[in-house]
N, C-alpha and C positions, 0 to 999 in steps of 0.2 A: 057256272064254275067249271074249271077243264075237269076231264076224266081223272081223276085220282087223286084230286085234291079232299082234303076235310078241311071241317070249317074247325072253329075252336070251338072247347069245351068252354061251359058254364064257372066262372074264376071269381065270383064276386066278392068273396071274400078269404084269399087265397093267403093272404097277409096273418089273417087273423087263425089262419088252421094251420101255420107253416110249426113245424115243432119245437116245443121250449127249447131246444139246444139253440135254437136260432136267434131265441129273444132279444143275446145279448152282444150278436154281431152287428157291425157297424152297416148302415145302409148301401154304403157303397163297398162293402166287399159282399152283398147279395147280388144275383142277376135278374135285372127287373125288368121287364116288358115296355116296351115303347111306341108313340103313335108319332111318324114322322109327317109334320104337318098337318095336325093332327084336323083341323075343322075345314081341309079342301070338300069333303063333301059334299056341301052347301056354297060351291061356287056361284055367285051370280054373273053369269053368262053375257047379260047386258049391263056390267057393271062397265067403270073407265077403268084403262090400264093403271097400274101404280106407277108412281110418282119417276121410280130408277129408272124405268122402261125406256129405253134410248128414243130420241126423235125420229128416227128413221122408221122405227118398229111401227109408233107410233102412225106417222102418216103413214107406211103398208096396212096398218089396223083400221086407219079413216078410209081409204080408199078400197079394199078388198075385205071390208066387214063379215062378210059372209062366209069366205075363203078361210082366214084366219081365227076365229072365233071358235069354229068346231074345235079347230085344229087347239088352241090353247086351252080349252077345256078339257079336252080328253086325254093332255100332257100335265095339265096343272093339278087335275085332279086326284090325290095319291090316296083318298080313302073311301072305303063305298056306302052307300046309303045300305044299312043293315036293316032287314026288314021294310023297307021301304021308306022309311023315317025320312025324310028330308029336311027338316027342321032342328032346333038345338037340342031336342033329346035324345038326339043321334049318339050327344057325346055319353050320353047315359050308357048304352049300349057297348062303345069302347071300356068302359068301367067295369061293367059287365061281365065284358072278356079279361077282364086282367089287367088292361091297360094302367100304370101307376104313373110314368113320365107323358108330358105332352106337350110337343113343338107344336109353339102357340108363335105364328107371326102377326104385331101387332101394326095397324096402318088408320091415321085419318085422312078422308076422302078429301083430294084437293077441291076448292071451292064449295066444301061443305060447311053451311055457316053451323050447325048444329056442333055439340062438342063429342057426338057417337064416335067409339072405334070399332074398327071392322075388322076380322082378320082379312089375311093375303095369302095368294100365292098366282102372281101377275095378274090378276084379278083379285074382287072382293068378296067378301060372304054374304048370302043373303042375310044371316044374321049377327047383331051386334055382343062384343064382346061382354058387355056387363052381363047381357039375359043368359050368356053363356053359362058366364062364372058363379051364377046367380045358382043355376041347375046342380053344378057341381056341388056346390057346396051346401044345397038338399042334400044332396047326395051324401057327400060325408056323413051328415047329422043322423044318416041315418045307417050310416057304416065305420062308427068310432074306433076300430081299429084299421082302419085303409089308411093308409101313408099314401099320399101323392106327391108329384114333383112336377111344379108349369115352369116350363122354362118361355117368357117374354123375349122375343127379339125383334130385331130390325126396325120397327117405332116410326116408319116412313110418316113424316107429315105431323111431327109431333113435337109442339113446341115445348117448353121449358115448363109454360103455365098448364099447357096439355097433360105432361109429365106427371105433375105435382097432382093432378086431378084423377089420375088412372091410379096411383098411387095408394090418394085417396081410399077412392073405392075399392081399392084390394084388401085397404086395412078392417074399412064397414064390410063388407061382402065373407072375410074369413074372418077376421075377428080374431079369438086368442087361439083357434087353428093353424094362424098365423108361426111357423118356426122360428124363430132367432139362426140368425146366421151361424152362431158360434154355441148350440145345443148341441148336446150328444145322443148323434141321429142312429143310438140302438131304437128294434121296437117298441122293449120294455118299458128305455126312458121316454118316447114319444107317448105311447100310451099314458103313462102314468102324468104328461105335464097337458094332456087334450091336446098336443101338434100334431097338425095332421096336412099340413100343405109346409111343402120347402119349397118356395118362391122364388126363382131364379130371373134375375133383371139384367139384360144386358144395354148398360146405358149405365152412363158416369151417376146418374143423379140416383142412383141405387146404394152410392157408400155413408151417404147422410141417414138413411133408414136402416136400422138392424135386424125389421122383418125379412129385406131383401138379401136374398143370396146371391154372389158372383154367376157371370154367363158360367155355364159348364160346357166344357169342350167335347166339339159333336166331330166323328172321325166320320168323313164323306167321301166316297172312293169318284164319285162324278164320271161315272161310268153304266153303258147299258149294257156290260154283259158281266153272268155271275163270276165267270173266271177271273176275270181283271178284278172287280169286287173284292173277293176273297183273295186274292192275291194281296191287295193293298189293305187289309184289314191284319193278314198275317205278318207285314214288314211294320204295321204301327203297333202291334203287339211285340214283338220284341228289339224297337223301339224303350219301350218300358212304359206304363200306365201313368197317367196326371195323376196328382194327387188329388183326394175328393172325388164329387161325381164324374162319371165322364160318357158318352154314347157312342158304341160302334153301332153305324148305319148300316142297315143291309138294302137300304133305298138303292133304286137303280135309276139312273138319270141318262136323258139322250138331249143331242144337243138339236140347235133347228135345224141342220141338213140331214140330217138322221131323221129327225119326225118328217119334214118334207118329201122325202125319198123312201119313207115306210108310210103310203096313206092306211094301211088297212091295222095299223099297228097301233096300238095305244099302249100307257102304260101299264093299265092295267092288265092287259093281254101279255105284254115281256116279263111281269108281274110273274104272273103264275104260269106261264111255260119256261122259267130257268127256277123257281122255288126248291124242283127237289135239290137242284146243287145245292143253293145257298142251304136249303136243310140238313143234306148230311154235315156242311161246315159247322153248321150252330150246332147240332148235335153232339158234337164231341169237345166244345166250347167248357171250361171253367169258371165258377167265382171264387173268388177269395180275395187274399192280399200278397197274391206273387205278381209278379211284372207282368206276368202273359196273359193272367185274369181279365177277365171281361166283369163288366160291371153293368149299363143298363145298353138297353141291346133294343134298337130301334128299326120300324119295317111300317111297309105299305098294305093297306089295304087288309088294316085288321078287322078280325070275323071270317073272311074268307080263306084266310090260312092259319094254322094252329099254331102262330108264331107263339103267343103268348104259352100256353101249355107247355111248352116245349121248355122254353126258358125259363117260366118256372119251377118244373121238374129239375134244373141243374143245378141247383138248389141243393140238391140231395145231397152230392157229391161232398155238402160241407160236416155233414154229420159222422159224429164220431161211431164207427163199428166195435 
């Protein structure tokens, strides 16, 4: 960790101690903590590229294997093995800290005859997504006031019949945890109906099930420096807010002539030597229901920065004096 970073506090159930004035605001006028890309941790290294990956990438990937590999690893990877964890109870760990949203990219392996999904992020995980969601949802049972939010996207490699079968098992795996899209997402009312996963699907075949809730729009500045970041996070804010949930990214992204041109650089190194900008920016961040409100508020390489903490603390700001 650089010099003067802290890691986050202990949050596990932050949900549950927030104060009854809060019980009976709307989930998306609180500001909630996010893991973007949430299970790169467990990239597998010698997994194939996914499916989008242009041809070209590709044969550079077949012919300079070695070259390239480090290089997509130490770019793709946007969250760190806490404790050492390497495995799916990592994502316990994220929970831990706070974590309530989680960018889940979902993908099945071309030429896999099996019907496993994997996540992604230009590679696969070593581990598959049921065992994933499987952990979580221990987890819940045994933290009946946490309210989560997985947002599902991208589905590379996933056919109609595919669909219908992850679906499936969202419905066995959460059960009556399961939200209805059209609940009213105070904590009070969740508590009191046992919802405890708002299930976000981006994919048509998501308006047939009322468990599933619409993609929720993720504000991505696509930029590796905090000033450009925060620049473009303050023009979508007064903008004015989506209706429902929404995420400002404080992710920082570099394109390949930039990672090429920086060998010693990863992201997780740009990560945490521009964090205090991006921290004094969050720090004077609002929730509620004005236009310039922020609502779930997403970052890399949670546990190693107190993004969570933080964000949960602005919170405060909604209670009456």
């Amino acid at each position: 960790m650089a010099p003067g970073l802290e890691s986050d506090g202990d949050n596990e159930e932050w949900m549950k101690t927030l104060p009854e004035e809060l019980w009976d605001i709307p989930l998306t006028n609180l500001t909630i903590p996010g893991s973007h890309d949430a299970m790169s941790y467990c990239l597998d290294i010698t997994s194939p590229l996914v499916r989008s990956e242009s041809d070209s990438f590709r044969l550079l990937d077949r012919v300079f294997y070695c070259f390239t590999r480090p290089i997509i690893y130490k770019w793709a990877t946007t969250q760190a093995c806490i404790h050492l964890i390497q495995h799916v109870e990592n994502i316990v760990q994220q929970l831990q800290a706070g974590i309530r949203y989680f960018d889940l990219r979902i993908a099945h392996k071309q030429n896999d005859m099996s019907h496993d999904l994997y996540f992604t992020h230009v590679i696969y995980t070593q581990v598959t997504v049921v065992d994933t969601l499987n952990t979580v949802a221990t987890w819940l049972s045994e933290h009946p006031r946490e309210i989560i939010i997985l947002a599902c996207s991208h589905f590379e490699g996933l056919s109609e019949k595919l669909h219908e079968e992850f679906i499936y098992s969202l419905k066995k795996i959460f059960g009556s945890k399961l939200c209805p899209s059209n609940a009213d997402i105070t904590l009070r009312r969740l508590w009191t109906s046992g919802y405890q996963v708002v299930l976000s699907y981006e994919d048509q075949t998501a308006v047939h099930h009322k468990e599933l809730w619409p993609e929720i729009p993720y504000w991505w500045a696509n930029t590796a420096n905090a000033g450009e970041l925060i620049q473009y996070l303050e023009s979508q804010k007064h903008r004015g807010r989506p209706e429902g949930f929404f995420v400002a990214g404080l992710n920082l992204t570099a394109d390949r002539c930039f990672m090429a041109s920086n060998p010693h650089i990863t992201l997780r190194t740009l990560t945490m030597d521009q964090w205090e900008c991006v921290r004094r920016w969050l720090e004077d961040q609002k929730p509620g229901a004005e236009s310039t409100s922020l609502n779930i508020i997403a970052g890399d390489f949670i546990g190693l920065i107190p993004l969570c903490s933080i964000v949960i603390a602005l919170n405060k700001v909604l209670l009456k004096h």
